[in-house]
N, C-alpha and C positions, 0 to 999 in steps of 0.2 A: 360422672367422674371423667369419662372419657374425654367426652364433647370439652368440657373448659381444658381439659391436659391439653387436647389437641390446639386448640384455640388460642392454651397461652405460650405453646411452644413458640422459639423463635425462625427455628429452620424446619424445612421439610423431613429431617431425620438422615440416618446415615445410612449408604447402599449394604446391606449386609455382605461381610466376609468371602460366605460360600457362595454368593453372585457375582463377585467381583471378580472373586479370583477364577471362579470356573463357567463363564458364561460361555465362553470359546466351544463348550460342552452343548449347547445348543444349536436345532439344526436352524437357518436363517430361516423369518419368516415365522414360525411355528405357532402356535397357539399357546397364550402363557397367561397362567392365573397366578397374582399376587392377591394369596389368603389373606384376612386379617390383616390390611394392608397399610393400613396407618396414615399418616400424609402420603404418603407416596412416592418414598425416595428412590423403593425398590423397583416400583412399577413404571417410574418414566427412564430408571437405565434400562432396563430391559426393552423399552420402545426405541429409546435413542440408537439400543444395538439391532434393529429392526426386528423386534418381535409384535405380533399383532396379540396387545396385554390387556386382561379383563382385571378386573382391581375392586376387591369387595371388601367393605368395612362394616362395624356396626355403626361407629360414629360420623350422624350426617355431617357433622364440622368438619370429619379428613376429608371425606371425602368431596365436599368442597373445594377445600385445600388444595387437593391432588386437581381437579377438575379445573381448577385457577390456573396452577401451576403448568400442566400439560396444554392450555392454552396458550399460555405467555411462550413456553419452551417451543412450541409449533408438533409437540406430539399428540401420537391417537394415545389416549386411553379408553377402555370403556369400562367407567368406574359408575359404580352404584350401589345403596347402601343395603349391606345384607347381613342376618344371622346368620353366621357358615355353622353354629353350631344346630340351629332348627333349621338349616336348608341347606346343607352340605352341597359340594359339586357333585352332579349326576354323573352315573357311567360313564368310561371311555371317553369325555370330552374334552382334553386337556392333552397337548404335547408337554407340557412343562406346569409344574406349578411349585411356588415359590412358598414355604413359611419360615418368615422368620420371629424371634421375639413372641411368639403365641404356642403356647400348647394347651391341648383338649386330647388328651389322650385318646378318649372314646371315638374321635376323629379320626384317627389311623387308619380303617380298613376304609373308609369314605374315602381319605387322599389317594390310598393307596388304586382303589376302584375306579376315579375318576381320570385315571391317568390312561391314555391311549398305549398301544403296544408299541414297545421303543421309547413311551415316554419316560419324563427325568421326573427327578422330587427332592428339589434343592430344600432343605430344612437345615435351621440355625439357631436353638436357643440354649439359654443358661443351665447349665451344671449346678448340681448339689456339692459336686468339690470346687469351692471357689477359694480364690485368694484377696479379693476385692469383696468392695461392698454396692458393687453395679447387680442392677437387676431386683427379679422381685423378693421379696423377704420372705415369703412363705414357699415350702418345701414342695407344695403342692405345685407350683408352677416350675419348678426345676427337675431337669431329668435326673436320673439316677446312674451310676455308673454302666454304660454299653447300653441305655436303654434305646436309645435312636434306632440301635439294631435289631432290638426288638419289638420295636412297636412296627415294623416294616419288613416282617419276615418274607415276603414273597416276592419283594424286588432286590436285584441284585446290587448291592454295592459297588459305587466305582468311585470315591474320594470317602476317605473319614478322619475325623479330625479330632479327638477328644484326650488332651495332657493332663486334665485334672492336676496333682498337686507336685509331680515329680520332678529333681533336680531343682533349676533355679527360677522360682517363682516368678522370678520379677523380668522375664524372658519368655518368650511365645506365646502358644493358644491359650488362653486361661480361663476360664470361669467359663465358657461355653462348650459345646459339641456342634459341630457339622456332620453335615450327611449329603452329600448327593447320589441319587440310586435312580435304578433304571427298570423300568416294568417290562421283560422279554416275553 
């Protein structure tokens, strides 16, 4: 399913929100893993802002994709195809690492382990209070109200983002949660 999505996609996908807006939050340089990384929208800004970006997917068609792409653009990536759910990132390896649009819950204290002291953990995906019909359909891949905050109890918070359905819908963050946090 993956492989033809990725395949018949037209664009490389779109930079995630909580990258966009808070990369500034990154030290230059750093070690940055784009999880579950898709085509690779996220992982060639993250190069463009000079980060040195590892970029792992299941599907060999993104990854591809991204390896295309990161040529053409003239950045490093170093993308290769991986289950992050049977081979999670190891210990302390990671200044930064990036998910967005994926959740495995059971992956939580793996992200959270894998991050170096001082490291970030920029995380991005859809809310169970939506007001759209973007994203996935079943409940299971949507967080639940403050759950970002608790799947990540031992890094510190320093951006959060989550309106779920209050005031005027059809205005701000909606149907998602961010998180960027810090491992001290």
């Amino acid at each position: 399913m993956w492989n033809r999505r990725h395949a018949e996609a037209e664009t490389l996908g779109r930079v995630a929100a909580v990258l966009e807006q808070n990369i500034h939050l990154a030290a230059p340089g750093c070690r940055a893993l784009d999880l579950a990384c898709g085509r690779g929208a996220n992982a060639l800004h993250m190069a463009a802002a000079g980060l040195a970006v590892t970029a792992w997917d299941l599907s060999p068609v993104a990854i591809s994709r991204l390896d295309s792409a990161a040529v053409e653009e003239g950045l490093v990536v170093e993308a290769a195809v991986r289950d992050v759910i049977a081979s999670p990132p190891e210990p302390r390896t990671f200044d930064l690492i990036l998910v967005s649009f994926f959740l495995e819950r059971k992956l939580a204290p793996a992200i959270a382990a894998a991050l170096k002291p001082g490291g970030l953990l920029y995380y991005q995906t859809y809310s169970r209070a939506a007001v759209t019909d973007e994203g996935p359909s079943s409940e299971q891949f949507r967080l639940d109200d403050n759950e970002l905050l608790e799947l990540f109890p031992t890094l510190k918070i320093r951006v959060y983002r989550e309106e779920r359905c209050l005031g005027d819908t059809h205005r701000g963050w909606r149907d998602m949660a961010m998180l960027v946090a810090e491992k001290t």
